[in-house]
Each structure stands twice: as structure tokens, then as C-alpha cells.
C-alpha positions in Angstrom: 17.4 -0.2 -8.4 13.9 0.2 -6.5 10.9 -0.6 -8.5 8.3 1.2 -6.9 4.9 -0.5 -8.2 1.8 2.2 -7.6 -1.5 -0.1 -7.9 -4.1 2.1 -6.7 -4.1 3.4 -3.5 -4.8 6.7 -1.6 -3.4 8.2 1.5 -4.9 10.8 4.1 -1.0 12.5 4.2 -0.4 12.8 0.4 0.1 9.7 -2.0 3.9 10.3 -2.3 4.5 9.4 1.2 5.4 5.7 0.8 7.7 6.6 -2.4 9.4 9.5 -0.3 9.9 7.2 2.8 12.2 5.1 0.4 13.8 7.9 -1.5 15.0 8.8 2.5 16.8 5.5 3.5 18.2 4.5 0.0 19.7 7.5 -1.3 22.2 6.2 -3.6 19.9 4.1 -5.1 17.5 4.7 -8.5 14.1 4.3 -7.5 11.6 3.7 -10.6 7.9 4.4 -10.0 5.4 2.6 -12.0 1.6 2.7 -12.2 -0.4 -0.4 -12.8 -2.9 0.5 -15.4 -4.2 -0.7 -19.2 -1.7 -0.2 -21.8 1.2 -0.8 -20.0 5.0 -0.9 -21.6 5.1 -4.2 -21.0 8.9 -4.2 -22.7 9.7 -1.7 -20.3 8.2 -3.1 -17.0 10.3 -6.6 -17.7 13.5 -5.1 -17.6 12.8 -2.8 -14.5 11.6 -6.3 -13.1 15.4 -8.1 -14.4 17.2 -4.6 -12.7 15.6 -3.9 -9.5 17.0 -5.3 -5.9 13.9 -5.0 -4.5 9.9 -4.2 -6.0 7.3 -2.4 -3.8 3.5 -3.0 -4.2 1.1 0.0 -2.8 -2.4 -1.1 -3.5 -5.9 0.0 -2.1 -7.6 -3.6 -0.3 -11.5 -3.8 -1.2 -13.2 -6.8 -0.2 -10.4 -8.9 0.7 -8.5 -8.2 -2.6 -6.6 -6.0 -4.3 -7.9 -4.4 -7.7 -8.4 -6.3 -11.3 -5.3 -4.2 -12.7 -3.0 -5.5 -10.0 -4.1 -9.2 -10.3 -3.5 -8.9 -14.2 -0.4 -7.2 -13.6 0.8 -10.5 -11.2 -0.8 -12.9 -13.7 1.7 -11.4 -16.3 4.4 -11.2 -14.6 4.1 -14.8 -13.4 3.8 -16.2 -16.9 6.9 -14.1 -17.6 9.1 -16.0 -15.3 7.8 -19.2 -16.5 8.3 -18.0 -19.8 12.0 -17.8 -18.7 12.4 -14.3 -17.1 15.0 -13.8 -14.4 13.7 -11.3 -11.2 16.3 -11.7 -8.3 14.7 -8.9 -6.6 12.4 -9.0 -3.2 9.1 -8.2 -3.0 7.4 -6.1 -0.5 3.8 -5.2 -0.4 2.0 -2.1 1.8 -1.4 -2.4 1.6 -4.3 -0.2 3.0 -8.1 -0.4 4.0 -10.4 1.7 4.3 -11.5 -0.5 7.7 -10.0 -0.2 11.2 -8.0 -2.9 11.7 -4.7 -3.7 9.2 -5.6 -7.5 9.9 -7.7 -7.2 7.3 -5.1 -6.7 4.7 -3.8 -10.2 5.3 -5.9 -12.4 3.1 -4.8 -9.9 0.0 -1.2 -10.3 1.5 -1.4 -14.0 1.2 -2.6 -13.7 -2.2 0.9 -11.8 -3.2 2.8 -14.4 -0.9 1.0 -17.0 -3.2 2.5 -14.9 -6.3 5.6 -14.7 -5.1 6.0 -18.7 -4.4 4.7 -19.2 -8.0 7.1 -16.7 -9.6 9.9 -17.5 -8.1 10.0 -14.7 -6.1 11.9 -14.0 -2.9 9.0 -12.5 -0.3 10.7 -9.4 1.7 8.0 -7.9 4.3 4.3 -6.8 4.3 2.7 -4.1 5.9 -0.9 -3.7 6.4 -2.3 -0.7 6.8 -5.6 -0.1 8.4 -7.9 2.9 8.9 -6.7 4.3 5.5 -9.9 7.4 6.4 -8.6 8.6 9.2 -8.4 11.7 8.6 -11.9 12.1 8.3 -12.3 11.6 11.9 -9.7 13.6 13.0 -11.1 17.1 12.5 -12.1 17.5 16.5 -9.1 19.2 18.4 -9.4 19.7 22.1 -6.8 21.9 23.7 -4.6 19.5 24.8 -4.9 17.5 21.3 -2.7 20.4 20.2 -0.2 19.7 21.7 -0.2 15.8 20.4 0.8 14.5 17.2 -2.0 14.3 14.5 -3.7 10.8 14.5 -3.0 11.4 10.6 1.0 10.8 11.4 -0.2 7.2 12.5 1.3 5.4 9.7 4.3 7.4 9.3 6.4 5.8 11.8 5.3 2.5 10.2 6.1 3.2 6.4 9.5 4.5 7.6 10.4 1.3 9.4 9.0 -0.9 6.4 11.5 1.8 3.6 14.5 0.5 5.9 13.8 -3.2 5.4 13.2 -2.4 1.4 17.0 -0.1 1.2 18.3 -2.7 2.9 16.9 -5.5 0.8 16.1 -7.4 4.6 13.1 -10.2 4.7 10.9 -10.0 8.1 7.9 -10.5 9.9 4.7 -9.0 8.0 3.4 -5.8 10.5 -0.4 -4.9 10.5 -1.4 -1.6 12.1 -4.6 0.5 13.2 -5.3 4.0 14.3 -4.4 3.6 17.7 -5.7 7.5 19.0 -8.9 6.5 17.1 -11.0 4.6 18.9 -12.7 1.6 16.4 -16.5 2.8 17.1 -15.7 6.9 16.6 -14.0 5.8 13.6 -16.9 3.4 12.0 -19.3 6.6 13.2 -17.9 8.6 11.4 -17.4 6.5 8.1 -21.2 6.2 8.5 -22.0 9.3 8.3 -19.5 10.0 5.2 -21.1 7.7 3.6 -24.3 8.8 4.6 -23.5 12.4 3.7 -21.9 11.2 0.1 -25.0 9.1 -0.6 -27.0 12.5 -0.6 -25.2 14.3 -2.7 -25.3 11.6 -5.2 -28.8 11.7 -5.3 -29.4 15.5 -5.3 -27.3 15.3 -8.6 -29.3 12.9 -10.4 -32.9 15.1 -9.5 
């Protein structure tokens, strides 16, 4: 069994993506998808954790860390396995930002390496994913952009590589990645001016 561990994350191609990946390249296998949150069935979640082969973190990266609920969810979890709990399975963590380059997933990535060390926990493969707005710069198409894949499919290739490592229960090298068609200073451009243009609307709504 797959435990598939949502922990707050978004995706410019549609938030099933990552679980869909895995569905593809371990098709005999039950895949269980979770979402961290308050009020969890914490009864539940242990024995998913004593089943599964392997357990998948998505998570959204903000300032160098994942959200509050994840870091709970890991401090429970942890205290579990001291507490005497058995999970055999590997871990493996895909992690996006909102910022250009996937490097900066890798501080948050350490922190679930840390976890893993402390729980007892075989580490599988990370993969950083940068750039998570991308498709907010991609509405421009020139003629000959039609005829070349979307700079939204940038991750696909990526997310398919890292399902393969998680059906196959394989450990490897963690893999950060940008969007390469993007250039880094049309990208932050245009994340300005989002922000810019979101800032506005927010304050028309409070007059």
C-alpha cells in the first residue's frame, strides 16, 4: 500500500497530478490519500503508517518550511514510533515554491530527512519543485510557441520519474527543478505584478 500524504500544496496543472502520476506506475497497488489537517483519525493514520511500502509528502514550502499542520503531523508521528510503532515503509517528499529555483525546497527537505532519522524511517527520494506560479507567466503565445509544449508541462516529466522510484519502493539522489522555458527575471516580473494586481483588489474591498 501507497500512503499518499496531501499537506497543502497547489499545482498550476490540477492538484491530482502527483497522486495520478503514482496511480500510473503502481497499478496493482492500493494507494491511500490522506490530508493533513485538525481533527485527524489519528487510529486510522497509524495503521495506514504500519501497511504502506512507501508514504508520499506533497507540501506547499513558505519561508523555508513547510506548514504548522505538517510539522504537527511529523511530531506525532515521531512520538509514535518511540512510543513503539512499527513503519517499514520509505518516505518520499515532493515539495513546491512559489520561487524560481527548487533549490530552495532543500532546507524544508532536510527538515523531513531529520524526521526520518529520528523516526526510524527509511529516506526514499525528494523532489523539489520550483516555480510552483508558472502558469501565471505563461499566457503569452507566439506562433511558434504553438507548436512547443506548454511551460506548464514542466514538472510533468519530473513527477513521473519521482512515481517510478515510489512503485518501486527505490531510494536516490534528491532532484530540484526550475522552469527552464521561463526565464528567472520574466517569471519574478510577473509575480510582481500579481501581487501587485492582488494587493489592489484587496484594498478596493475593504473601502
Amino acid at each position: 500500500m501507497i500512503l499518499f500524504l496531501d499537506g497543502g500544496y497547489t499545482l498550476a496543472d490540477g492538484s491530482a497530478a502527483c497522486v495520478e502520476s503514482i496511480r500510473e506506475c503502481a497499478q496493482d497497488e492500493e494507494l491511500v490519500s490522506v490530508k493533513i489537517c485538525e481533527g485527524m483519525d489519528w487510529d486510522g493514520i497509524y495503521r495506514h503508517l504500519e501497511d504502506a511500502h512507501a508514504i508520499v509528502l506533497a507540501a506547499d514550502v513558505y519561508l523555508d518550511s513547510v506548514s504548522a499542520n505538517v510539522l504537527e503531523f511529523l511530531e506525532k508521528v515521531e512520538q509514535a514510533v518511540i512510543g513503539g510503532e512499527s513503519i517499514g515503509g520509505k518516505f518520499y517528499a515532493i515539495l513546491y515554491t512559489e520561487l524560481y529555483e527548487g533549490e530552495q525546497t532543500s532546507v524544508a527537505m532536510e527538515v523531513l530527512k531529520n524526521f526520518c532519522v529520528h523516526a526510524n524511517i527509511t529516506w526514499g527520494r525528494g523532489l523539489g519543485i520550483g516555480g510552483n506560479k508558472v502558469e501565471a507567466v505563461s499566457g503569452r503565445r507566439s506562433l511558434w510557441n504553438r507548436f512547443r509544449r506548454s511551460a506548464a508541462d514542466f514538472r510533468q516529466r519530473s513527477l513521473r520519474e519521482q512515481a517510478l522510484f515510489i512503485g518501486e519502493k527505490l531510494q536516490g539522489t534528491d532532484v530540484y527543478i526550475k522552469p527552464e522555458e521561463v526565464s528567472r527575471k520574466e517569471y519574478i516580473r510577473k509575480m510582481n505584478h500579481e501581487m501587485k494586481k492582488s494587493n489592489r483588489v484587496k484594498i478596493a474591498q475593504n473601502f
